[in-house]
N, CA and C of each residue as an Amber inpcrd file, in Angstrom:
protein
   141
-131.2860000 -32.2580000  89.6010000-131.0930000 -32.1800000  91.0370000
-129.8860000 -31.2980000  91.3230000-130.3850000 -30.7090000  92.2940000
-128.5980000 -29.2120000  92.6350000-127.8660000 -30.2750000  93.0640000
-126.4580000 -29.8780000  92.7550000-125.5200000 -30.3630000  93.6480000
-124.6440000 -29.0360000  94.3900000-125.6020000 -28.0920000  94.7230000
-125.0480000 -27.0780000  95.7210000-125.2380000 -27.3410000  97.4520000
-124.4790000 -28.3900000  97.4850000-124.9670000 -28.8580000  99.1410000
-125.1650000 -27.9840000 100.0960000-123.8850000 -27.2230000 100.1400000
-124.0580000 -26.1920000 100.9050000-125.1920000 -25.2560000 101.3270000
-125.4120000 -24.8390000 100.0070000-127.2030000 -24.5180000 100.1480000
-128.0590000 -24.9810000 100.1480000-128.3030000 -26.4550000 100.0440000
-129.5720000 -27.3540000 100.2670000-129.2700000 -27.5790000 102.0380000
-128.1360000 -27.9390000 102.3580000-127.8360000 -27.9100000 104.2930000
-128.3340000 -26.7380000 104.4900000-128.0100000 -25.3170000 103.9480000
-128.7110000 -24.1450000 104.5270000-130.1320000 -23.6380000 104.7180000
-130.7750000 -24.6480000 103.2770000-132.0370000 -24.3160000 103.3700000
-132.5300000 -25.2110000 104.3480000-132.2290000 -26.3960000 104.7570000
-132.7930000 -27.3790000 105.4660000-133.2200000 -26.9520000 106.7940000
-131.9300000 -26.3280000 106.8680000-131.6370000 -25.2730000 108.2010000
-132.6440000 -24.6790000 108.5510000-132.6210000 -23.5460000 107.8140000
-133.4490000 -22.4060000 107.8280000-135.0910000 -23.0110000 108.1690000
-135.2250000 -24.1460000 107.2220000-136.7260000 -24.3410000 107.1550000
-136.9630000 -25.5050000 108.6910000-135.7350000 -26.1080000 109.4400000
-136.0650000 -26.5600000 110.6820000-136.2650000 -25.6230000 111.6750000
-135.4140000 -24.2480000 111.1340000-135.6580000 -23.4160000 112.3990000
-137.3250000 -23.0780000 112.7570000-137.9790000 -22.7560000 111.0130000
-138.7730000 -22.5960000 111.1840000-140.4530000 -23.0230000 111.3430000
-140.1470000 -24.7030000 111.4460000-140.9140000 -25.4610000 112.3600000
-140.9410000 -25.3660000 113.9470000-139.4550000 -25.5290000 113.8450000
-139.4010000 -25.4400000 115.5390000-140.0940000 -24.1040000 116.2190000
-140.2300000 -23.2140000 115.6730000-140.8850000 -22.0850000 116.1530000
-142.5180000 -22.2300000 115.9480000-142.6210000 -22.8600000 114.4060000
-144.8900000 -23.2370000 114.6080000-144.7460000 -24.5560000 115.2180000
-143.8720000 -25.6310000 115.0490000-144.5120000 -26.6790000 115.9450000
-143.3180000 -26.9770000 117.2700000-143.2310000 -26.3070000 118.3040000
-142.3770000 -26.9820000 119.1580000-142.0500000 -28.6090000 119.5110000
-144.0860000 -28.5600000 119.9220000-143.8590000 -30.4020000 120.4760000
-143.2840000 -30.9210000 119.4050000-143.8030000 -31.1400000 118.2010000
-143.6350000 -32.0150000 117.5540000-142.5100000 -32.3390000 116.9790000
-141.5520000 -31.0370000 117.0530000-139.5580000 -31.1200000 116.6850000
-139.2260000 -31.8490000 118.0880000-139.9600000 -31.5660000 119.0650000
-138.8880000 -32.3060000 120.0870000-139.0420000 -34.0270000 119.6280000
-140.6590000 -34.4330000 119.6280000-140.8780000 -35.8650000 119.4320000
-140.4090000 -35.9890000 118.0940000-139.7740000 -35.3090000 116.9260000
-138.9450000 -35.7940000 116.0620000-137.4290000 -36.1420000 116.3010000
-136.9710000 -35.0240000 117.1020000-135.6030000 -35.4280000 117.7440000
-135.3700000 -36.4630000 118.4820000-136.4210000 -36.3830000 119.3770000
-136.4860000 -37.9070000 120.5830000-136.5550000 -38.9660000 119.5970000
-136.8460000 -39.4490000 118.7110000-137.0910000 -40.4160000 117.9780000
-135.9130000 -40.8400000 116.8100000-135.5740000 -39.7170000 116.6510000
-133.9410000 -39.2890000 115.5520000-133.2620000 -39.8980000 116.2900000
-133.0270000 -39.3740000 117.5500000-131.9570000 -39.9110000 118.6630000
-132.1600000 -41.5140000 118.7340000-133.2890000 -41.5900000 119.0010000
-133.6590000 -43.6260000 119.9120000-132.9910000 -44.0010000 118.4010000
-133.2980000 -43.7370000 116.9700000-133.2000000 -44.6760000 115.9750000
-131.8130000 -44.6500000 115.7780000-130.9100000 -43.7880000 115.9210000
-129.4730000 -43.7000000 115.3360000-128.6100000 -44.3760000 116.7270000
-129.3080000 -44.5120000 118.1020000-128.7800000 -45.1170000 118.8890000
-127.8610000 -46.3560000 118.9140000-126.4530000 -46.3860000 119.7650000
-125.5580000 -48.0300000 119.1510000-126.6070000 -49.0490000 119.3960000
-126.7090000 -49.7360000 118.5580000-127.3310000 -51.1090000 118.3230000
-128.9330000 -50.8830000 118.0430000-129.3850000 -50.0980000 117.5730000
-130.7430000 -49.9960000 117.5070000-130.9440000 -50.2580000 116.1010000
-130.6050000 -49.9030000 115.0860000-130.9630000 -50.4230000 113.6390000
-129.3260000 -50.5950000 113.3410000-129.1000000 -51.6060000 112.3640000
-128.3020000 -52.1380000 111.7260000-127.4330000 -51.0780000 111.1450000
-126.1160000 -51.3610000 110.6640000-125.4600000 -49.8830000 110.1190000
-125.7330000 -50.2300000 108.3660000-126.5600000 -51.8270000 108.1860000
-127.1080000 -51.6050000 106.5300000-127.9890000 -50.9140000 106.3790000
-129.1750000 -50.2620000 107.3530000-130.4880000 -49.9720000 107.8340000
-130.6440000 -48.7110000 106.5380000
């Protein structure tokens, strides 16, 4: 497994940009849902 974070964050990057461009809806209803779950009090901070 790399431990080049830097470039695994970059590739992550790169490869969200390039969903968000073939699937719009479906990055937003991933974000909307990213957001509700990390919300205060919505899952546990053992979760």
């Amino acid at each position: 497994m790399t431990k080049d974070y830097i470039g695994l964050t970059n590739d992550i990057s790169e490869y969200s940009r390039e969903l968000r461009k073939l699937t719009p809806e479906a990055m937003v209803a991933f974000s909307s849902l990213a957001g509700a779950a990390t919300k205060e009090g919505t899952l546990s901070a053992k979760t």
